[in-house]
C-alpha positions as CSV (number, residue, x, y, z in Angstrom):
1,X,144.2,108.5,98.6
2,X,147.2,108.6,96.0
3,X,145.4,109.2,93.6
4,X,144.5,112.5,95.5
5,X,148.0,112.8,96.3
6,X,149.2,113.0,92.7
7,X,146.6,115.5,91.7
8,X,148.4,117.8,93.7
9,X,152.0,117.1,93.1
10,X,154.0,118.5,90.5
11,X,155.0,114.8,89.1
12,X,151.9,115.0,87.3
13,X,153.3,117.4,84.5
14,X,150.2,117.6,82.7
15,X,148.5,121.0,83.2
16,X,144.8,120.9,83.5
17,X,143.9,123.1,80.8
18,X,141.7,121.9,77.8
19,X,143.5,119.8,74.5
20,X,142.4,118.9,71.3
21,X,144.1,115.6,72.1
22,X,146.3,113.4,75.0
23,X,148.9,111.2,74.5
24,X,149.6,109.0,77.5
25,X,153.3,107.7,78.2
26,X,156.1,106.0,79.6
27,X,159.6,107.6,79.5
28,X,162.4,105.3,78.7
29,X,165.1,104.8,80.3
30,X,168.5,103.7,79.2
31,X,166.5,101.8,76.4
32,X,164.6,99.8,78.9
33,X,160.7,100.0,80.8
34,X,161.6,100.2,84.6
35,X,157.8,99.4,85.8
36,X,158.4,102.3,88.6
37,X,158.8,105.3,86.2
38,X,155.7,107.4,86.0
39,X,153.4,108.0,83.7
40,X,152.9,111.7,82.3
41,X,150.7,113.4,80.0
42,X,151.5,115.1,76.7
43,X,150.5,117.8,74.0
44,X,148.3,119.3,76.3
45,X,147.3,123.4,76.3
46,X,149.1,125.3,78.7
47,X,147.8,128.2,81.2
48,X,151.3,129.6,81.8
49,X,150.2,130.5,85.4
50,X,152.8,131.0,87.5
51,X,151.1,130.7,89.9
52,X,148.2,128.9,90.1
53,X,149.6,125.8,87.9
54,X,152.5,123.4,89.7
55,X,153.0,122.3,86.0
56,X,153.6,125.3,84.3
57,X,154.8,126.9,87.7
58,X,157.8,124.4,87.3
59,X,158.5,125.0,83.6
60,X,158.3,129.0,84.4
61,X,160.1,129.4,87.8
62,X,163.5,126.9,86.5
63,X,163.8,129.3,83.3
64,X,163.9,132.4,85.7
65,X,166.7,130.7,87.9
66,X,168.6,130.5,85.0
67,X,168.2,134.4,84.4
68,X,169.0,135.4,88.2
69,X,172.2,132.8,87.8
70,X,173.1,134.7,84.6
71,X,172.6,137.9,86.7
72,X,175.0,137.2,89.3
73,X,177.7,136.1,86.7
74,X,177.4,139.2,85.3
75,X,178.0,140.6,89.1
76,X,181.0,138.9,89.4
77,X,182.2,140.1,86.1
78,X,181.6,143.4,86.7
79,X,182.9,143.5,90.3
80,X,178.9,144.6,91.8
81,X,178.2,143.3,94.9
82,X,175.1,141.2,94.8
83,X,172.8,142.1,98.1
84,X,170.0,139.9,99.3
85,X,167.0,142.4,100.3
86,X,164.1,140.9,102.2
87,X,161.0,143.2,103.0
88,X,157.6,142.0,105.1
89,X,155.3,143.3,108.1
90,X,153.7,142.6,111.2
91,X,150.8,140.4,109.6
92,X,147.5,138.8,111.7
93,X,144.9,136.4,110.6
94,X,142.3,139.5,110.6
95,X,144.2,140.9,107.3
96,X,143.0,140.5,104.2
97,X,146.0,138.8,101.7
98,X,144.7,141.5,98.9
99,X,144.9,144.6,100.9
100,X,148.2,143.4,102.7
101,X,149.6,143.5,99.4
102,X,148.4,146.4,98.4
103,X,149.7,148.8,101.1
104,X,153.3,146.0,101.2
105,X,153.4,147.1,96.8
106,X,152.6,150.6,98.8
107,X,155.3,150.7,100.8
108,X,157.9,149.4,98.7
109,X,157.2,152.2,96.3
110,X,157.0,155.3,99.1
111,X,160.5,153.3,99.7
112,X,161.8,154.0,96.5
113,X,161.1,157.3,96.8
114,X,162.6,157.9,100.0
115,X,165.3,160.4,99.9
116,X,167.5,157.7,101.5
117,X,167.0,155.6,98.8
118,X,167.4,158.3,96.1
119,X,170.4,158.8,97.7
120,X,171.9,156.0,97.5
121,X,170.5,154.8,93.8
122,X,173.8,156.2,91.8
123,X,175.5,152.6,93.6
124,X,172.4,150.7,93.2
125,X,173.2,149.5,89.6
126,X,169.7,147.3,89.5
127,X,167.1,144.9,91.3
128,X,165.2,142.3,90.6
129,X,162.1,141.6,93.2
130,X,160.2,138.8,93.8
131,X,157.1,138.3,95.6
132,X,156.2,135.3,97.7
133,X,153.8,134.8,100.3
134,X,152.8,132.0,102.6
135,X,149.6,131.4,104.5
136,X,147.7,129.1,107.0
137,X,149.6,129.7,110.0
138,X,148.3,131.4,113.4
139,X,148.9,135.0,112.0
140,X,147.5,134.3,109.1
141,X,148.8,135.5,105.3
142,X,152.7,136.1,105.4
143,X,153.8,138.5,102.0
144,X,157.2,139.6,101.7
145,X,159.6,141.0,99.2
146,X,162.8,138.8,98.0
147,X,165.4,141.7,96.2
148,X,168.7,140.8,94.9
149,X,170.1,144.4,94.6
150,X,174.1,145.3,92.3
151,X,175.9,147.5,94.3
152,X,178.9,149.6,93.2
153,X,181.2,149.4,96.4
154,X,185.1,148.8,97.5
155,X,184.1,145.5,99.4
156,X,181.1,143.0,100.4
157,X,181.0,144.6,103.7
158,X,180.5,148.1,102.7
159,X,177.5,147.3,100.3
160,X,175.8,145.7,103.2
161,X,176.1,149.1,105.1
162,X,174.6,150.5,101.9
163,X,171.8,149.0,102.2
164,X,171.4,149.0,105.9
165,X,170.3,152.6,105.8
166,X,167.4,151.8,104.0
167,X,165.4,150.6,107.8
168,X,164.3,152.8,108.7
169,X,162.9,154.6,105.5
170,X,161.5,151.2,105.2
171,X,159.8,151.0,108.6
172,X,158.5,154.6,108.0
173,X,157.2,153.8,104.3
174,X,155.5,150.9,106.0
175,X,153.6,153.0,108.5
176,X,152.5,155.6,105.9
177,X,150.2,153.1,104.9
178,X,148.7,151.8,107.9
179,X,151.1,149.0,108.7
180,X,153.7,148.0,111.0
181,X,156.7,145.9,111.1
182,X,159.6,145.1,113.6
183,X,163.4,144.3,113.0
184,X,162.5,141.4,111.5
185,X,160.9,143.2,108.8
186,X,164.2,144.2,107.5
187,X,166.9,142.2,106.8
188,X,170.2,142.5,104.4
189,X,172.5,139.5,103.5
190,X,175.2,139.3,101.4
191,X,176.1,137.7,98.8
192,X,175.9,134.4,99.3
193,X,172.7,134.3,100.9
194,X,171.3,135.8,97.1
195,X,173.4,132.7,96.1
196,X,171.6,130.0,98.5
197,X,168.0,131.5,97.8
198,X,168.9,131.5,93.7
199,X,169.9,128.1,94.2
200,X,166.8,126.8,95.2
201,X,164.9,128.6,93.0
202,X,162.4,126.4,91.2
203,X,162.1,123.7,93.3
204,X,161.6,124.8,96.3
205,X,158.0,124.4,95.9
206,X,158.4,120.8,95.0
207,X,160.5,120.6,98.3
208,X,157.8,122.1,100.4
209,X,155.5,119.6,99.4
210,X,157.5,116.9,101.9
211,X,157.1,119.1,104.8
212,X,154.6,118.4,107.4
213,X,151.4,119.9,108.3
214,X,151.3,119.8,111.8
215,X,153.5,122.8,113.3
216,X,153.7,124.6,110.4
217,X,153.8,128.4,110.9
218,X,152.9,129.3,107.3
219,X,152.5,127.1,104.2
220,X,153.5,127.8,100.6
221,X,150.7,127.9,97.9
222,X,151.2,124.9,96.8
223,X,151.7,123.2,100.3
224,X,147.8,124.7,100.5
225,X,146.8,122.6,97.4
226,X,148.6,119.6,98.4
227,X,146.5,120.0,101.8
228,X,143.2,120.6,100.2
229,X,143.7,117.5,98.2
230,X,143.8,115.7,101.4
231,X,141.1,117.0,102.8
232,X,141.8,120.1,104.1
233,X,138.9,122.3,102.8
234,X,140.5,125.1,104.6
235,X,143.1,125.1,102.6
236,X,141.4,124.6,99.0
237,X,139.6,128.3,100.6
238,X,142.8,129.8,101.1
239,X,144.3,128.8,97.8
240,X,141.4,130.1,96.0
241,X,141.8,133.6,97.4
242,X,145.8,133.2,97.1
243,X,145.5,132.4,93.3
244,X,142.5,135.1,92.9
245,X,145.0,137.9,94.2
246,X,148.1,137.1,92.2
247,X,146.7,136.6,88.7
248,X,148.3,139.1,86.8
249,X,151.4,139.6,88.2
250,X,154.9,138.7,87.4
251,X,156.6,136.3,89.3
252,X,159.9,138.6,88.8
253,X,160.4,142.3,88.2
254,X,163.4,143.7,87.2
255,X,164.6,147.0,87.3
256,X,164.5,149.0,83.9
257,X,167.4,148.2,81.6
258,X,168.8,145.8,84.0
259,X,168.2,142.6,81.6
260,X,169.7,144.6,78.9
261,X,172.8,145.5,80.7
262,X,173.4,142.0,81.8
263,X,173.0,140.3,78.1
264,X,169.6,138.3,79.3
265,X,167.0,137.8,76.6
266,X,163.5,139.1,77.7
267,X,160.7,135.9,77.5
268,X,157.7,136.2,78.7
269,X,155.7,133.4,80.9
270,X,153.6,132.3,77.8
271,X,156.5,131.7,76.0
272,X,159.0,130.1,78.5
273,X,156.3,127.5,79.4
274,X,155.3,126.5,75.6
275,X,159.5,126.2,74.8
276,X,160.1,124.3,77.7
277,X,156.7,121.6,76.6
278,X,157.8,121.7,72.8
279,X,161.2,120.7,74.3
280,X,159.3,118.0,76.2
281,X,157.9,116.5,74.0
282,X,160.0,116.7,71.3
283,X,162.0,113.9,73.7
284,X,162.7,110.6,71.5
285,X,163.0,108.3,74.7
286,X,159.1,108.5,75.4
287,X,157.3,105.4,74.5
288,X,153.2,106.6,73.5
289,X,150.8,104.2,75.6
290,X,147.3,105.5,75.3
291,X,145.7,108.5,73.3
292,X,142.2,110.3,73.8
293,X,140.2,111.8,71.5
294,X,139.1,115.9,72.3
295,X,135.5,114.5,73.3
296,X,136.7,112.0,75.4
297,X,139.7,114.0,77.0
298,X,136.6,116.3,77.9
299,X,135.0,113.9,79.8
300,X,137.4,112.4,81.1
301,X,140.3,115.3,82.3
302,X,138.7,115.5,85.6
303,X,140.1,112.0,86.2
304,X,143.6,112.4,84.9
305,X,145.4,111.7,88.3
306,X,143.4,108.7,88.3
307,X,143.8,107.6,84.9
308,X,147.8,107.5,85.3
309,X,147.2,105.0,88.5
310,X,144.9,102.8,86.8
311,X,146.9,102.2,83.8
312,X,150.3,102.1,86.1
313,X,148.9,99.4,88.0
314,X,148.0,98.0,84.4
315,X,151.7,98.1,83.5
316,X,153.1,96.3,87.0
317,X,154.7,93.0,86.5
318,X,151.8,90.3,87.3
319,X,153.0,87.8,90.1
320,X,153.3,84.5,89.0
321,X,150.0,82.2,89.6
322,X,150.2,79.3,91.8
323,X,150.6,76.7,88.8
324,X,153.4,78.5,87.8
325,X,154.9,78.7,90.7
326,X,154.8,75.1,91.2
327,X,156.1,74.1,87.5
């Protein structure tokens, strides 16, 4: 139903985390009501999960393209090479997501320790890592490792190499703890490939969310919860063990000294998300429609997606009756 539909999608922007109170609203829009806008919530609690929550998910994940865009100026001002990093492994449905990230947090580690690596660290200025993982296809739970690495080097071509020398290390680190992985388990890009997947960073979930079911090889977390709410109890499973194994951990981890170094501010997840609502709704073009009370938000929370529908439909231009039409 849509009102299914909108309890998964990030258009809700209400996160579903208790409030004293909830303030129920139409943004404006060049002074005027376009009956198409919709509805959102406000002054609601946050959860700050990153990734658990499409709300706060959204609020977090824009504020940390804007530190990885900040990163790669300060690449190009410095004349480092930015190098796009991407670690996985041969994965099946019979793996546990947990322990496959486990021994994949394993293997990056015995990686960093790898004399090749040691090696090569006086021209690796920093990193920043980020996790991701997909699931639901036929080989079931799909973690890998996004790094954007600074390389001191003459040209583009030679901090590729660089890197490069790090397969096999990595191939070896990965069977040191039980696992296996191909070529594709290794690939370098250049620069402008860390560009492309920076781009889309933060809305690339909200992108994912158009694709289609049918074919899919893997679906993103949020492509799971989308699924569950149409049904798909599968799914709901699979996002409830996804979420259960990620609380906790950081969306991005930098390299020590790395933020310092590039002049970006350190913010953590609980406060990113509580600037970007206090910016929210600090917004003067909002007009306020509908308040609850903390009793009846309690009661009534578990509705929310239906709620916004009901009082959308509310706020629709009637058609004209038949005597009116006539006059």
């Amino acid at each position: 139903s849509g009102a299914s539909k909108r309890a998964s999608a990030l258009s809700l922007n209400a996160c579903p985390y208790r409030a004293m109170f909830v303030l129920l609203r139409r943004p404006r829009v060049f002074g005027s009501i376009e009956a198409t806008t919709i509805l959102t919530y406000g002054d609601l609690q946050i959860c700050s999960s990153v990734w658990s929550c499409p709300c706060c998910s959204n609020y977090i994940s824009e504020k940390r393209r804007v530190e990885l865009n900040a990163l790669l100026a300060y690449a190009r001002k410095t004349g480092l090479f930015p190098v796009m990093l991407t670690l996985t492994v041969k994965h099946s449905k019979n793996n546990c997501l947990d322990d496959l990230l486990k021994h994949l947090k394993g293997a990056k580690m015995r990686l960093i320790n790898h004399r090749a690596y040691t090696t090569l660290k006086p021209q690796i200025i920093g990193s920043v890592t980020a996790t991701e993982v997909t699931g639901g296809g036929f080989n079931g739970w799909h973690p890998h490792f996004h790094i954007v690495l600074l390389v001191k080097a003459n040209t583009e071509t030679e901090a590729v190499t660089l890197i490069e020398k790090l397969r096999n290390p990595w191939l070896v680190s990965l069977k040191a703890e039980g696992l296996e992985g191909s070529e594709a388990a290794f690939q370098v890009q250049s620069a402008k490939a860390a560009g492309n997947y920076i781009a889309k960073w933060g809305v690339a979930e909200e992108l994912s969310l158009g694709g289609k079911k049918k074919g899919r090889s893997g679906r993103t977390p949020f492509q799971l919860l989308a699924d569950y709410a149409e049904g798909d109890i599968g799914a709901g499973y699979l996002f409830q063990e996804y979420s259960r194994v990620f609380k906790g951990r950081k969306q991005l981890v930098w390299s020590p000294g790395l933020k310092d170094l590039a002049g970006i501010k350190e913010m953590s997840d609980e406060k990113v998300a509580a600037e970007e609502v206090r910016r929210f709704e600090e917004s003067k073009l909002d007009e306020w429609i509908k308040s609850f009370g903390h009793i009846m938000w309690t009661f009534h929370r578990y509705k929310r997606a239906e709620i916004l529908e009901e009082v959308e439909e509310s706020k629709k231009p009637k058609p004209p009756t038949s005597s009116e039409s006539s006059v």
